[in-house]
N, C-alpha and C positions, 0 to 999 in steps of 0.2 A: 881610752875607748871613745869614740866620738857615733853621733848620733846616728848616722848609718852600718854599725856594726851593734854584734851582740855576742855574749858569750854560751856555748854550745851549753844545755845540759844535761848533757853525758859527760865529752870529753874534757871540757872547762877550755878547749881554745876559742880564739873568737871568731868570727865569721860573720857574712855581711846580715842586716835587721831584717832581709825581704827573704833571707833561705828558706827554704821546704825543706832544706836536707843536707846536713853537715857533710861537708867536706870532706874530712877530718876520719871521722868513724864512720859516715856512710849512714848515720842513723836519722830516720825518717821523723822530722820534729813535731809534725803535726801527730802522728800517731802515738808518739812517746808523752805528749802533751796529753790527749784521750786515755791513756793507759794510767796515767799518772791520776785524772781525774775520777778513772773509776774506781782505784784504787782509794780515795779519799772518803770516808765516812760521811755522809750529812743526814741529816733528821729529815722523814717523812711527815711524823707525826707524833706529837707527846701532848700528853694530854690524860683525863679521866674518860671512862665513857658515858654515856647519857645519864641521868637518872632515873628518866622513863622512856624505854624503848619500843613498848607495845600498846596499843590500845585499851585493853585489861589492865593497864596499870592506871593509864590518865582515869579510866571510869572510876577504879577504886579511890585515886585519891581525889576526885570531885564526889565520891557517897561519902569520903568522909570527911570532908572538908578540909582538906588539906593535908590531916594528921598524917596520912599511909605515905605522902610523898617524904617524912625522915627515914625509916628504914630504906628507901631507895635511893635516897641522895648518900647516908650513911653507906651503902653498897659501894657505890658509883665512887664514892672518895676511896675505900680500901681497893682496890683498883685502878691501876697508873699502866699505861700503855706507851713504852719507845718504841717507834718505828725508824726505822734508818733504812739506809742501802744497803747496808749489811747486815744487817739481826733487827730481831723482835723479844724487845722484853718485856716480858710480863711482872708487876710487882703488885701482890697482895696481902692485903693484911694491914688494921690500923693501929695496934700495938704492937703485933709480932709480925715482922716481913717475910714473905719466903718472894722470893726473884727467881722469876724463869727465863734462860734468855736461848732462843735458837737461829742459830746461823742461815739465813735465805738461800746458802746452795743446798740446804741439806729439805728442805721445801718441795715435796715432790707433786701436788695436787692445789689446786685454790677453789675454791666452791664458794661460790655466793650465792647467798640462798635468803630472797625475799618473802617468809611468809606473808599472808594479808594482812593478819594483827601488827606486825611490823609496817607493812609498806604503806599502812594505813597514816602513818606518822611518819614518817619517811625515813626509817631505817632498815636495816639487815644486818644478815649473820655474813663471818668472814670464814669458812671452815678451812684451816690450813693441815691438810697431813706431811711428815715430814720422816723420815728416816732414821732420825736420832729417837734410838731405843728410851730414853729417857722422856723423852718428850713427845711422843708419838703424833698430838695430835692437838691446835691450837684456836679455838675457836674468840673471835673478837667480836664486839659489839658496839653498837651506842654509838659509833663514829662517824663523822660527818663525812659525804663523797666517799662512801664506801666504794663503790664499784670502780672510780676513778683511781683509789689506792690502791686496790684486787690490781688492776694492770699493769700498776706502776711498781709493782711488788712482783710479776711476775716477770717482767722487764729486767728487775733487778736480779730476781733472781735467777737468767740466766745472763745475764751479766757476770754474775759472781759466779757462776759453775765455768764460764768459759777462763774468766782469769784466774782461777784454781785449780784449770785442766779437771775439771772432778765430771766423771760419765755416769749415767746409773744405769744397773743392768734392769730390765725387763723380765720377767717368769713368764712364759707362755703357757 
């Protein structure tokens, strides 16, 4: 195989390196290449959430000099957030784990919701509702570029309903 050919990946014959569009099968390389891409898992975000999220927290842990910020950093550690393109897990707990994890087609709402005591400090809430009976409903915190994540989660998540074929119905 020399520099101006390639080999198809679908049908494995070869074909010239500049194609759009194999010969062969007929199939569309740049599209099968986006399909394949969205298909592939990658992290959004992993991480803990803040340890103080609100203004009421910074005031209480400057009245008490410092002391009130362990119980919030103690929080903030039992609490592990994975973001990906395709789920959201939640892991809680610092001796005993319980793992929450939900699939982003099944995502049906995103609500971001900046109260003041938050946005004072420059955080928000992520309120996700979701369909999976088990899970109903997913609220995230403490993370940084919230709003920018809200999009890119909503993106994704119909990203993943279109490549699962999955519809949802509507109740009037």
């Amino acid at each position: 195989m020399s520099d101006d050919t390639k080999v198809c990946p679908v049908c494995a014959e070869t074909i010239k390196a500049a194609a759009i569009k194999c010969r062969f099968c007929n199939t569309d390389l740049a599209v099968f290449a986006a399909e394949r891409e969205a298909a592939t898992e990658r992290p959004l975000f992993t991480g803990h959430p803040a340890a103080t999220y609100t203004v009421g927290q910074w005031l209480l842990v400057l009245m008490t000099l410092g002391l009130a910020y362990l119980p919030y950093w103690l929080k903030s550690r039992a609490t592990t957030y994975q973001i990906t393109t395709q789920r959201i897990r939640v892991e809680r707990g610092l001796l005993s784990k319980t793992k929450d994890t939900i699939e982003l087609f099944r995502i049906d709402h995103f609500d971001v919701r900046k109260p003041l005591r938050m946005r004072l400090v420059g955080h928000g809430l992520l309120h996700l509702r979701s369909s999976d009976p088990n899970f109903p409903t997913v609220t995230l915190y403490g993370i940084p570029n919230l709003e920018h994540l809200a999009d890119t989660l909503r993106d994704c998540s119909l990203r993943e309903r279109t490549r699962r074929n999955v519809t949802t119905l509507v109740q009037a």
